[in-house]
C-alpha positions in Angstrom: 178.3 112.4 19.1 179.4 109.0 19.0 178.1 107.0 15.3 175.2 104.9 15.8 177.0 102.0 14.1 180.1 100.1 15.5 183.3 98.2 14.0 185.3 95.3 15.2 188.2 94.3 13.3 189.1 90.5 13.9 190.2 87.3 12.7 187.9 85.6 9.8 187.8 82.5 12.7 186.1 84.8 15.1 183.9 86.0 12.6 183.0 82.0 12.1 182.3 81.9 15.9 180.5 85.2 16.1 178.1 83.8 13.5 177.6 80.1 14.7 176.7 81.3 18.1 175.3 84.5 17.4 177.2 85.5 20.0 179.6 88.2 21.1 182.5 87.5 23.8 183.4 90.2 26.3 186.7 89.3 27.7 188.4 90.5 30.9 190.2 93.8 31.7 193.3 92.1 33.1 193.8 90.1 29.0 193.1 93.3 26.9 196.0 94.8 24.6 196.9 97.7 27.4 198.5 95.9 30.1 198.3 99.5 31.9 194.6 99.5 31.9 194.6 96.3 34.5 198.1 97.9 36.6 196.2 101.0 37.2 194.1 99.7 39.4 196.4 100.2 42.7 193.3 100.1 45.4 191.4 97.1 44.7 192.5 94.3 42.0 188.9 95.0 40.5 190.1 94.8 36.4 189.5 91.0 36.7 186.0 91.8 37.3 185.4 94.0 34.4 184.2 92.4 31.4 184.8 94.3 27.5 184.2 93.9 24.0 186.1 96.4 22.2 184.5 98.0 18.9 185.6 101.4 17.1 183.1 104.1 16.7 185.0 105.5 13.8 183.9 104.4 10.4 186.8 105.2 8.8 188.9 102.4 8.0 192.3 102.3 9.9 195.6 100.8 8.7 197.0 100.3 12.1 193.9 98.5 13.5 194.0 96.1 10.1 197.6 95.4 11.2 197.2 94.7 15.1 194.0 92.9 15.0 193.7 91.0 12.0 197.3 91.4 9.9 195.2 92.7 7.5 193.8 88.9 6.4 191.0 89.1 8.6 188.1 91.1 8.7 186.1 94.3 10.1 182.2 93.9 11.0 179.6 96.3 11.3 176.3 96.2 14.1 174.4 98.8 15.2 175.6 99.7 18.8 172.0 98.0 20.1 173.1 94.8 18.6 172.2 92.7 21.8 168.9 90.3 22.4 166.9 91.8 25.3 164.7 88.8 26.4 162.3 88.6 28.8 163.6 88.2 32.5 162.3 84.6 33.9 162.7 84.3 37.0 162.1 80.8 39.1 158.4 80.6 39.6 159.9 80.3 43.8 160.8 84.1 43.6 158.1 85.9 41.7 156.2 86.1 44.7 159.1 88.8 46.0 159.2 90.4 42.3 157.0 93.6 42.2 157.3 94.5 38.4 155.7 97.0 37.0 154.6 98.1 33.5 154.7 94.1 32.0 157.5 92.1 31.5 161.2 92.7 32.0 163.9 92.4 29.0 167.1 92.1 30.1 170.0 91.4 27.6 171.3 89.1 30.5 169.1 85.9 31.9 168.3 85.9 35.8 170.7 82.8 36.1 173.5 85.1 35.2 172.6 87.4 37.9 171.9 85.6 40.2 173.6 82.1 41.1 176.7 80.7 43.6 179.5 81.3 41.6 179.1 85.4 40.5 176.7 88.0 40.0 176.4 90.0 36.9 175.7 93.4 37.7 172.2 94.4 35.7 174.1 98.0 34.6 173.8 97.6 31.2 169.9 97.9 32.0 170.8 101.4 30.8 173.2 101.6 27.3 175.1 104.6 28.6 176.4 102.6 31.2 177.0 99.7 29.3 178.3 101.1 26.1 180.8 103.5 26.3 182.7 105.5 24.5 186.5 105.5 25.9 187.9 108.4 27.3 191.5 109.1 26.5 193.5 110.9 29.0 197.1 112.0 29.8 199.4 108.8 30.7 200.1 109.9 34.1 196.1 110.4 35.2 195.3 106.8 33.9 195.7 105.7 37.5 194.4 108.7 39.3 191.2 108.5 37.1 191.1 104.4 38.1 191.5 104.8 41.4 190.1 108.0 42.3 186.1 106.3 42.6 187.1 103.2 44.7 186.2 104.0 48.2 187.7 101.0 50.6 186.1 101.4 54.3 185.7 99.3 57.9 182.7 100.3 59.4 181.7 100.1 62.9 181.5 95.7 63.0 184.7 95.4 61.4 183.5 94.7 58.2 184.8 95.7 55.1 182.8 98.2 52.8 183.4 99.1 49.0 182.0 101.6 46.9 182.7 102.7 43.2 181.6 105.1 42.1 180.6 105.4 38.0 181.7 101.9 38.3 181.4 101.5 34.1 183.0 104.4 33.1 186.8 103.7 35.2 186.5 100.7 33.4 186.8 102.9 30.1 189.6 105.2 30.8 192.8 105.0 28.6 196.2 106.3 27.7 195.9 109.2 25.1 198.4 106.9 23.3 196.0 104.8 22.0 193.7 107.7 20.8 193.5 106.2 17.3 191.7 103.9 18.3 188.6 105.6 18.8 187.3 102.9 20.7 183.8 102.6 22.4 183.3 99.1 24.7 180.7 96.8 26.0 181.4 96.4 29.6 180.1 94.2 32.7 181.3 94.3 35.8 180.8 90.5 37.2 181.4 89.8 40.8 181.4 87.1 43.1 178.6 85.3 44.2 177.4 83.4 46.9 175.2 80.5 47.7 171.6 81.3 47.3 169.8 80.6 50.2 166.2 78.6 50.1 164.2 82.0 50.8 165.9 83.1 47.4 168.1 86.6 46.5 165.6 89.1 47.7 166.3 88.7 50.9 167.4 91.5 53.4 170.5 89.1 55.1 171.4 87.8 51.4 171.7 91.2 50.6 174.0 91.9 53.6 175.9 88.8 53.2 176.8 88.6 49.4 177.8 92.5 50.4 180.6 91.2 53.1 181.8 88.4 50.8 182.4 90.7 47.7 184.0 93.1 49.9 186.4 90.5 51.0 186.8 88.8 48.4 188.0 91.8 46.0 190.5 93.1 49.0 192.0 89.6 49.6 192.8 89.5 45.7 189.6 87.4 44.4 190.4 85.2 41.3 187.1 84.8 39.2 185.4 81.5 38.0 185.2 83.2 34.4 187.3 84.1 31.6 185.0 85.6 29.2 181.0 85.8 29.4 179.1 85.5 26.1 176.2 88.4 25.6 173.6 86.6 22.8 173.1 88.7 19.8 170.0 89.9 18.1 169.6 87.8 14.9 167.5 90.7 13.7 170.0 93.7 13.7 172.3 90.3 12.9 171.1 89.4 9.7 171.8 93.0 8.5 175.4 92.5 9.5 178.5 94.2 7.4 181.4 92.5 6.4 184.3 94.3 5.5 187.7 92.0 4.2 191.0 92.7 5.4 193.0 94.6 2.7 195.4 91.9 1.9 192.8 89.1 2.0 193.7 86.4 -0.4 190.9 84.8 -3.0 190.9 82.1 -1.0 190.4 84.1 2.2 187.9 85.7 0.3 185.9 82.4 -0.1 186.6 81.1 3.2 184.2 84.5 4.6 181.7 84.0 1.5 181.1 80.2 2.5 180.6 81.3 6.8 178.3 84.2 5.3 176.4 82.0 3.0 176.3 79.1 5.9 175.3 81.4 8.9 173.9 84.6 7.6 173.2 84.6 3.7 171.4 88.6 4.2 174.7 89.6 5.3 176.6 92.5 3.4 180.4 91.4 2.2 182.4 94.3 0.8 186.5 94.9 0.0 188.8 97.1 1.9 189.3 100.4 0.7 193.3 100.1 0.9 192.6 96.5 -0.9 196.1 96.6 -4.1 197.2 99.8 -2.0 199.1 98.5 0.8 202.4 96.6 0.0 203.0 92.9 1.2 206.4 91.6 2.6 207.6 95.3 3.9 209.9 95.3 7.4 
């Protein structure tokens, strides 16, 4: 079983950003280190519409991870895998009429004018965490783009119009190569598709249903190039302010006061500690 807390190693600039927006940025599956996780993909060019954050479930500190992500000057943080802000779901007081909602309000971690608008749709999957944040599996190099492709069903029905379905639409989206096992990586992923105009009546509707249907279908077959290049999920500044800093091994005094000053300006509660390979790794090495 997968540990309840998470790591990211990055840059101490990114931690500045994290902390000043209280945000965390999942960027898309086509930009991640893996160029095969996006090439995979042979049926449909659907990695641009995936959306990751990539964390480590392992809390063992790892020398290559130091090295790739933050050349060991940056630094790793620590959040509980629920780390996100689930707020209330307002929708437009023009649609609650068609909103049947029981058992009081709904929290989503992502605001109805993210799921709804003209330019995309963000898919509402991370309503449940297992399908939101997952552990990666790691498989043979040669099934990488068997497993990808094996759950993306491309169809005409009887009209001539083009139907898609993927099944365990997450979880292809967190399938690896074995080679990057050490890793241990679990993600945050959406899948965030394009949208369409929203007619007066609102989203509810049968025929918007039918229609934003057809256009993703098209759209993802005729190679559809998204409006985003990251989305921003808004953090909890609860499980926030209990945040753990860990500094990169070869982090330099002045490094050192660089994180202390973003801590002490953004989130004073936080806890700052030193690598465990800090005076143990040798600088200047080829």
């Amino acid at each position: 079983m997968a540990e309840d807390i998470l790591h990211h190693y990055t840059t101490i600039e990114t931690l500045n950003s994290i902390l000043a927006n209280k945000t965390i940025r999942l960027n898309r599956l086509d930009r991640v280190d893996d160029i095969q996780e996006a090439e995979a993909f042979k049926k449909l060019s659907i990695a641009r519409c995936y959306f990751v954050s990539s964390w480590t479930y392992s809390e063992k500190e790892s020398i290559p991870m130091w090295n790739m992500y933050t050349n060991n000057h940056g630094v790793m943080i620590s959040l509980p895998r629920q780390m996100f802000l689930a707020d209330i779901v307002k929708i437009p007081t023009q649609y609650a009429p068609q909103v049947q909602v029981s058992g009081g309000p709904l929290r989503s971690i992502i605001p109805f004018e993210a799921m709804f608008n003209d330019r995309y749709l963000v898919l509402p999957i991370c309503q449940k965490q297992d399908n939101f944040c997952i552990d990666v599996q790691y498989i043979p190099d040669l099934d990488v783009e068997k497993v990808k492709n094996e759950s993306i069903i491309v169809s005409i029905d009887r009209e001539n119009q083009a139907k898609i379905e993927i099944k365990d639409a997450p979880r292809i989206a967190a399938a690896k190569s074995d080679d990057w096992e050490f890793q241990k990586e679990t993600r945050f992923v959406l899948l965030i598709l394009p949208g369409i105009k929203i007619p007066p009546e609102g989203p509810f509707s049968e025929q918007f249903g039918v229609n934003l249907a057809n256009h993703i279908a098209t759209s993802l077959i005729m190679g559809f190039k998204p409006t985003l290049d990251y989305y921003d999920l808004h953090l909890d500044p609860t499980v926030l302010s209990k945040i753990n800093v860990t500094l990169g091994p070869m982090c330099t005094p002045g490094e050192e006061q660089k994180v202390k000053a973003i801590l002490s300006q953004y989130c004073p509660t936080a806890i700052l500690q030193r690598s465990q390979f800090k005076d143990r790794i040798r600088a200047g090495l080829k």
